[in-house]
C-alpha positions in Angstrom: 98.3 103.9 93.0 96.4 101.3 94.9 97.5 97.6 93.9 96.5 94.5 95.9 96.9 91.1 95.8 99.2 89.3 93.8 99.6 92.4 91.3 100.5 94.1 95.0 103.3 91.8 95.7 105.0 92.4 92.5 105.3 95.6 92.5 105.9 96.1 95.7 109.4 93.4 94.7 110.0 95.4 91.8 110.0 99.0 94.1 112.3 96.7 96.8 115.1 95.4 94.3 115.3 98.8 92.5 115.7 100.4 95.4 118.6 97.9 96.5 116.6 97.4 100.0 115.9 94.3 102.3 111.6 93.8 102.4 112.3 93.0 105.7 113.9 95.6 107.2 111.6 98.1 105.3 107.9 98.2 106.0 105.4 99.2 103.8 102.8 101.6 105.3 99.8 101.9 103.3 97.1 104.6 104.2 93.7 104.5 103.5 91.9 106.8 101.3 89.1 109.2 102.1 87.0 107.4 104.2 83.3 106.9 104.2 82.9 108.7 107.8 83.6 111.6 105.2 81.3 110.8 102.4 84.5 109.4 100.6 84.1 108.9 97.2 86.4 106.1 96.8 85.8 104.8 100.3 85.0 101.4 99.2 88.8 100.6 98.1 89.4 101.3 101.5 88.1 97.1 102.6 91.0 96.1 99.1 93.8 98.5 100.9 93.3 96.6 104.1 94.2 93.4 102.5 97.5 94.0 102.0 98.9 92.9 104.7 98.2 89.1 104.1 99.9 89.9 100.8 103.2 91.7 102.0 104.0 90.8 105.4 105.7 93.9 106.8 102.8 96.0 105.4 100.4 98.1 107.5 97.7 100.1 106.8 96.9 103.3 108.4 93.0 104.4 108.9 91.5 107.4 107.5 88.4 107.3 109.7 88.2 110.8 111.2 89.6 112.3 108.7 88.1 115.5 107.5 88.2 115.7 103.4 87.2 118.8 101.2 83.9 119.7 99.2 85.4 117.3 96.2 85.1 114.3 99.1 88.5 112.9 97.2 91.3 114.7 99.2 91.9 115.0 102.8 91.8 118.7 103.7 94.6 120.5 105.7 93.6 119.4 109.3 92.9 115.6 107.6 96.4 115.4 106.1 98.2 116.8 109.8 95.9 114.0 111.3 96.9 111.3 109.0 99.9 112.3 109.4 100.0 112.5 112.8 99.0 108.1 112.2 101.7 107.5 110.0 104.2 108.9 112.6 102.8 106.9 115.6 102.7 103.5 113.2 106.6 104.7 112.7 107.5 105.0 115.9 105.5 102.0 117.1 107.6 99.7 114.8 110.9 101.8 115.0 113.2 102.4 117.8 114.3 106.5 117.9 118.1 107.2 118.2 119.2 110.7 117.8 122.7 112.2 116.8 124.0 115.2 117.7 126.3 116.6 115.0 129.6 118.4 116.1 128.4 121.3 115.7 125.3 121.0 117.5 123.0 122.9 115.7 121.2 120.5 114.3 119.5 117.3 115.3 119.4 114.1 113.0 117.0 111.1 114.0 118.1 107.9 112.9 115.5 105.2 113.1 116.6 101.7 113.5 114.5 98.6 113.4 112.8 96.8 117.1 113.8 93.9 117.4 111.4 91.2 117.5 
């Protein structure tokens, strides 16, 4: 579903106060669709997507370029969805400070994220 703008902001309140979470403490990451490096089909929504953030405020939007796509030029292929991936997690880490916890039993690792300080 891509919604920007004003239609954007309410929905993106509505998905907030169902969820019973704090917009601010929560960031939106938004990721681009096929891009037109690719011969995207849809890459034009790409220049509506990166409006969001003057819409929501903890929004960001993660770039497709580089991302390889299959024959239907639509959907990323395997190595374009580990690559986009690969952006979300960096965008994650970049806002979000990693703290790990080690269960009792230690065999098996749990990373809580908790938000930077700005």
């Amino acid at each position: 579903m891509i919604v920007c703008g004003p239609k954007s902001q309410g929905s993106y309140s509505n998905l907030i106060k169902d969820l019973h979470l704090k917009a601010r403490k929560v960031p939106l990451l938004a990721g681009e669709v096929v891009n037109q490096d690719q011969g995207g089909v849809c890459a034009s929504m790409n220049k509506i997507i990166a409006t969001l953030p003057m819409t929501i405020h903890n929004s960001y939007v993660i770039s497709s370029a580089g991302c390889t796509d299959s024959r239907d030029n639509l959907h990323f292929n395997a190595e374009g969805y580990r690559k986009f991936g690969k952006r979300y997690a960096a965008k994650c880490f970049q806002l979000w400070v990693i703290k790990s916890m080690l269960l009792s039993n230690q065999t098996r690792y749990y990373i809580r994220l908790v938000r930077k300080k700005d």
